[in-house]
N, C-alpha and C positions, 0 to 999 in steps of 0.2 A: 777368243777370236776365231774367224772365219779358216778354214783349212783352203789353202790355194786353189785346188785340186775342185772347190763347189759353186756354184755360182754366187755372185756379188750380191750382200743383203744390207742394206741402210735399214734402222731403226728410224723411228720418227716417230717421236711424242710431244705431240700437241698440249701445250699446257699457256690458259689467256691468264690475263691477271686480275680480268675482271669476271668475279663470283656471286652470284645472286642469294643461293641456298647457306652458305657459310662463307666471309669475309674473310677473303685472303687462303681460301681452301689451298692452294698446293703446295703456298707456302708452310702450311698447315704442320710443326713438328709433332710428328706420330715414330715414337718409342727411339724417340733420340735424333730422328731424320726431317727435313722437308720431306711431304708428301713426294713431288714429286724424283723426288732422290730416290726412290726405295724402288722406282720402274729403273731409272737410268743406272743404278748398281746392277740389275737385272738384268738389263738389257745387253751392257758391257760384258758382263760374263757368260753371255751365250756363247757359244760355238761357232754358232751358223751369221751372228752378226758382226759385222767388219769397221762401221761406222755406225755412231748415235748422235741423235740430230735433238735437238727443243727446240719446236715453233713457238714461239710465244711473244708477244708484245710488252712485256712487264720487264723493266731494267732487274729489277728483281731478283725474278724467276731466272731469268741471264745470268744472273752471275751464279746462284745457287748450283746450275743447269753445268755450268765450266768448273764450280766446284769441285763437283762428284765427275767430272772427266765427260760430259759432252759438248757438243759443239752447238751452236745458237746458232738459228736461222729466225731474223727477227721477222715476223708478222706484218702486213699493214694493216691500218685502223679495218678498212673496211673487210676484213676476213677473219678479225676478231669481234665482229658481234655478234650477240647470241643470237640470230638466222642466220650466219657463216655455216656451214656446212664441216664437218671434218675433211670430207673428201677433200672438201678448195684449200682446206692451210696443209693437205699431203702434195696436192698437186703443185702450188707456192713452195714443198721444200722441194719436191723435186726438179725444180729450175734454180735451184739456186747452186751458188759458184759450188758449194762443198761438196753435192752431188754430182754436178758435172765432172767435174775433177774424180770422182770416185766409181761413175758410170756401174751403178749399182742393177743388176737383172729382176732383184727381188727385192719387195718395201712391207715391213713389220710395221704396221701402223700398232701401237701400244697406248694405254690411258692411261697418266699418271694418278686415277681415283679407284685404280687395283693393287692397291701396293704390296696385294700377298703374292702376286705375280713371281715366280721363280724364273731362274735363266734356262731350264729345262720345261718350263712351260712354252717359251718361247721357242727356242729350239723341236721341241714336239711339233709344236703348230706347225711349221717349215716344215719338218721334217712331213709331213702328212702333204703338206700339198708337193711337194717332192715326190716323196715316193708313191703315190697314188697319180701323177702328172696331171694334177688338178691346176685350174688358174687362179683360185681362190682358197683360203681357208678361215675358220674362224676357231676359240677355243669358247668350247661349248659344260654344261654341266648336267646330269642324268637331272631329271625331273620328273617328278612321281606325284605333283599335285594334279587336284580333280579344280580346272578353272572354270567361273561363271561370270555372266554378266546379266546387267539389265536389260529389259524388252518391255515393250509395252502389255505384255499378258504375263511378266511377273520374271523370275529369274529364270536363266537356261543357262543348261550345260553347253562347256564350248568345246572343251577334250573329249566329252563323254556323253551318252543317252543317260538322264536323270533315272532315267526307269531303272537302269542297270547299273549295279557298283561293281564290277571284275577287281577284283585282287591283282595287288601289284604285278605280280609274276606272271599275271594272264594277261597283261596292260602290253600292248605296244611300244617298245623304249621312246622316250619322249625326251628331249633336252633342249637346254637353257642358254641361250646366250647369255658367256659371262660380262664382254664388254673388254674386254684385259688384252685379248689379243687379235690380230688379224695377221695374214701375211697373202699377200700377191704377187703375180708379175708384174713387173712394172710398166711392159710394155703394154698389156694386157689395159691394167689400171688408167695410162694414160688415155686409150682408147672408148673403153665404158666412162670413167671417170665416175666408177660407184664401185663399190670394196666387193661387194660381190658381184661376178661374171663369171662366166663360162658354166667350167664345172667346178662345184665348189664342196670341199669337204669338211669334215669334220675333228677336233681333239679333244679328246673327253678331259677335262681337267678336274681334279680333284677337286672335291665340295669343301672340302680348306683350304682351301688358299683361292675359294671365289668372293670377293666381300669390293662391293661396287659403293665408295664413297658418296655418297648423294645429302644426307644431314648430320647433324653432332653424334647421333648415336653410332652411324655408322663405325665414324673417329675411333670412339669409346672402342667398340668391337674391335675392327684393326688393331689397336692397339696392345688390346691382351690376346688376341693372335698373336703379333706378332713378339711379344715378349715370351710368351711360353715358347715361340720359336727360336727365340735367338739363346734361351736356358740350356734351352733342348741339343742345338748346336754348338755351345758354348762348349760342351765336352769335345766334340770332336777337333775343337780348335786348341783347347789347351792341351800342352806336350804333355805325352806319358812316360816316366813319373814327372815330377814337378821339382827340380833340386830347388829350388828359389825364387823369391818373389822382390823386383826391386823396381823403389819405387820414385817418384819426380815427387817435386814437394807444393812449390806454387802449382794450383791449378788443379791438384789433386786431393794433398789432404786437406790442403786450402779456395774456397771458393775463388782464388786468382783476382781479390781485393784486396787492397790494404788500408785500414782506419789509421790517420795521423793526429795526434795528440799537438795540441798547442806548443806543448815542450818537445815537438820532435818523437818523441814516441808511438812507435808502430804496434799496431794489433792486428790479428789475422782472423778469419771465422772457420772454424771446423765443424766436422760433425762427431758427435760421440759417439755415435753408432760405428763408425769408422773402428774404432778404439776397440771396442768390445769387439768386430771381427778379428782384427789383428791379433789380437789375445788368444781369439779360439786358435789363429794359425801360429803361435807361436805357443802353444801348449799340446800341437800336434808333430813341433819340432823344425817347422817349415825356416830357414834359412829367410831371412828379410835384411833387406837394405833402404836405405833415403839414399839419393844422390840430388845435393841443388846446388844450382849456380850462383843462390843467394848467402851472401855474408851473414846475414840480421841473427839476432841472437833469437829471435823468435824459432828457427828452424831447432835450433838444438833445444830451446826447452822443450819444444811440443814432442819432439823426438825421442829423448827424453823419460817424459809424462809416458808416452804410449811404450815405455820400453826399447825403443829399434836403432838399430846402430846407424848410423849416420857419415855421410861425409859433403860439405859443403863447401861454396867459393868455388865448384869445379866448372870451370871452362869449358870444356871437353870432355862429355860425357862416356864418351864411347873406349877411352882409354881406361877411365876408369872404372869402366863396368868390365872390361875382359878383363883387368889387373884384378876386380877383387875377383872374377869365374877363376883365374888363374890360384890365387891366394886362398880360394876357400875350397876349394876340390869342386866347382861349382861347373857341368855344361852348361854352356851359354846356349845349346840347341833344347836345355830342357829345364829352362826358364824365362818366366815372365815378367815382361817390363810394362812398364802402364805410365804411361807420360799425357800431356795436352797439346805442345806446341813444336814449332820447328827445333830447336834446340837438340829435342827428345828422337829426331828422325832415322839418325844411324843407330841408336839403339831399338828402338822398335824393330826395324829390321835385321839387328842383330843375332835376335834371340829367336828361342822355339814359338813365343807367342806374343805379338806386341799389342798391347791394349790400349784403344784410349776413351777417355771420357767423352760424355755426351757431347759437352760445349769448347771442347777440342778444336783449337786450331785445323782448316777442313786439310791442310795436306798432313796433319798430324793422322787424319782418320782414315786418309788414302794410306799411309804408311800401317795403319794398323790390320792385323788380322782380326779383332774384337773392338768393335767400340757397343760401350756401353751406355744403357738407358738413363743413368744418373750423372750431375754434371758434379764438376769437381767439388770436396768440400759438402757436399747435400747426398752424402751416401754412395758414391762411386768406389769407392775403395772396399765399402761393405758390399757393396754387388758384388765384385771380385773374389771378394773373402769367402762371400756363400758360394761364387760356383765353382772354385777352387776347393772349398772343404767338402762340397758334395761329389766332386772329381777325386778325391782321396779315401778310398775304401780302408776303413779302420785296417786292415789285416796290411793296409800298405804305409802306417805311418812313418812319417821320418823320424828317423834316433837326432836327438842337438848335437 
C-alpha cells in the first residue's frame, strides 16, 4: 500500500467480457489464476497504489475482480465495445463514487493481458514519472529488431538504411511499448484525456516479465513463465528449515468429490502421484500430518495406504494443529499447512507457510502465502512435495 507521506494513486484495470481473439480471455485460468487476477494481485502489492479499481461490464469478471480484493466500477454498454477507447473506460472510473471518495492525484492505468506484470514494475513506472516530474509515464522494453515494411518499390527499412547494418552496440537504444503499464496525473489526464501528455518518460522493464496476451499461444507462454516463476519463488516462501508438513484431506488429497454407491457407500478420487511424493518426504524424515473434519472411514484408509498419521472429525482445526506443534516438538513458524477452503483459514495463517490449492476456495488463496498450480486430488500435494524436497538440501535432512 500507498505510504501517507506520497501522492494518492488508483490502479485501474479495464477488463470487457466480450473477446474476439480468445473467448472469455480474462477469465482465461493461467497457472492457477483468472487472467485477470494476476494484474490485480500485482497491483495490490505495490507500494505506491492505495486503491484497485476493474472496469468491466461482465458480472463475471466482477466478481472474480472482488475475489482477488479489488473493487468493480461497472462499465456501460456503450464504452465496452471494441471502438471504446481505454482512455473513455479510465475517464468512466475516475467519476465514479470509489474515486471520488478516494480523490486519487495519480491513475495506473494496468492491462489485465500482462500478467508477468510484477508489483515493482508498477511501482517503477510511478516512481519514474515522480522523480523525473514528468506527466506521463509508460513501461517500455529495449528493442534491438531491424523493422520493415512494404512500399510500392519493394521492402524498406523503417529503424534502419538497408544499405547499412550497425551492430547492436552502434544502434541507437530503441524500445518497445509493453502494454502492461501506464501511470499519469490525473489532473493532467482528465485535461488531454490521452495517456500520453506533457512530458512523458520512460521504465525499462525486463524482457521477462513483458508477454502481451493477444492469442492461445500467447496463454501457453504465460503460463510456463509464470510457473517457472512461482518454482523459483516458491523457495523464498517456504520457512527455513521445514519441521513439518500438515495436511487438510477433502480438497486436497482428494479432488473435493464424493462418488455414492446405491448402498450408501462413499468413494473419493486421488492421485498417486501424491503418494509417491509423500514417500520421498517421509523417507527424508519430514514430520507429516492429516487433519479433517470428516468422520468417513475413507479418510483413515487412504491415510493409512499412504503411511501418515492422521486425526479426523476435528471441528477446530487450529487447536489442534498447535496441540500436535506443541506434542511433537513441532514450530508452528516453520511449518507448512496446505488446505482448500475456509475451515482451513486460521491455520494457513498460523504457520511459516500456508498453501493452498489451485481450485481453493478464493478466501482460502487470500489467506495463503502459495497457492498452487494443481487443484486438489490431480497432483497438488505432489507439487508441494517437489518443492519442498528441492527446498531441502541432502546435508539438511531431518532425523524421524
Amino acid at each position: 500500500m500507498e505510504n501517507a507521506s506520497t501522492p494518492r494513486c488508483c490502479a485501474v484495470i479495464p477488463a470487457r467480457g466480450g473477446s474476439k481473439g480468445i473467448i472469455g480471455k480474462n477469465l482465461r485460468i493461467i497457472a492457477g489464476l483468472p487472467l485477470v487476477a494476476h494484474t490485480i494481485v500485482a497491483a495490490r502489492a505495490a507500494k505506491r497504489v492505495g486503491l484497485v479499481l476493474v472496469s468491466t461490464d461482465d458480472p463475471a469478471i466482477a466478481e472474480a475482480a472482488r475475489a482477488y480484493g479489488a473493487q468493480v466500477v461497472w462499465r456501460p454498454a456503450e464504452l465496452a465495445s471494441d471502438t471504446a477507447s481505454s482512455e473513455s473506460a479510465l475517464l468512466h472510473a475516475l467519476d465514479s463514487a470509489e474515486v471520488a471518495a478516494y480523490r486519487p492525484e495519480l491513475l495506473a492505468f494496468l492491462q489485465c493481458t500482462s500478467p508477468l506484470t510484477l508489483a515493482q514494475d508498477i511501482d517503477a513506472t510511478i516512481d519514474k514519472l515522480l522523480f523525473e516530474h514528468a506527466d506521463s509515464a509508460l513501461a517500455v522494453t529495449r528493442f534491438h529488431y531491424f523493422t520493415w515494411r512494404h512500399t510500392p518499390e519493394g521492402a524498406s527499412g523503417v529503424n534502419h538504411d538497408k544499405r547499412t547494418r550497425p551492430r547492436r552496440q552502434d544502434r541507437e537504444a530503441e524500445f518497445l511499448e509493453t502494454g502492461a503499464v501506464y501511470a499519469m496525473r490525473v489532473d493532467g489526464f482528465r485535461q488531454a484525456r490521452h495517456r500520453f501528455f506533457g512530458k512523458t518518460v520512460m521504465y525499462e522493464m525486463p524482457a521477462d516479465r513483458v508477454c502481451e496476451i493477444d492469442d492461445a499461444h500467447d496463454l501457453d507462454l504465460a503460463e510456463l513463465r509464470l510457473r517457472e516463476r512461482a518454482r523459483s519463488h516458491a523457495r523464498f516462501l517456504l520457512p527455513q528449515p521445514i519441521d513439518a508438513l500438515v495436511m487438510d484431506f477433502d480438497g486436497v488429497l482428494t479432488d473435493n468429490l464424493v462418488h455414492v454407491a446405491q448402498d450408501g457407500q462413499e468413494t473419493v478420487s486421488c492421485s498417486r502421484g501424491d503418494g509417491l511424493g509423500l514417500e520421498q518426504l517421509r523417507k527424508r524424515g519430514l514430520r507429516m500430518l492429516v487433519l479433517s473434519k470428516e468422520q468417513n472411514s475413507v479418510v483413515q484408509a487412504r491415510c493409512r495406504k499412504l503411511q501418515l498419521p492422521y486425526e479426523q472429525g476435528i471441528q477446530a482445526k487450529l487447536p489442534a494443529l498447535l496441540a500436535y506443534c506443541q506434542r511433537e516438538g513441532v514450530r508452528p513458524e516453520h511449518t507448512v499447512y496446505i488446505g482448500n477452503d475456509v475451515n482451513d483459514l486460521e491455520c494457513l495463517a498460523a504457520v511459516g507457510c500456508g498453501v493452498a490449492v489451485a481450485d481453493a476456495h478464493p478466501e482460502a488463496k487470500r489467506h495463503a502465502k502459495l497457492i498452487l498450480r494443481a487443484h486438489g486430488g490431480r497432483g497438488a500435494v505432489r507439487e508441494l512435495c517437489d518443492l519442498i524436497l528441492d527446498h531441502l538440501p541432502p546435508q539438511q535432512d531431518h532425523q524421524p
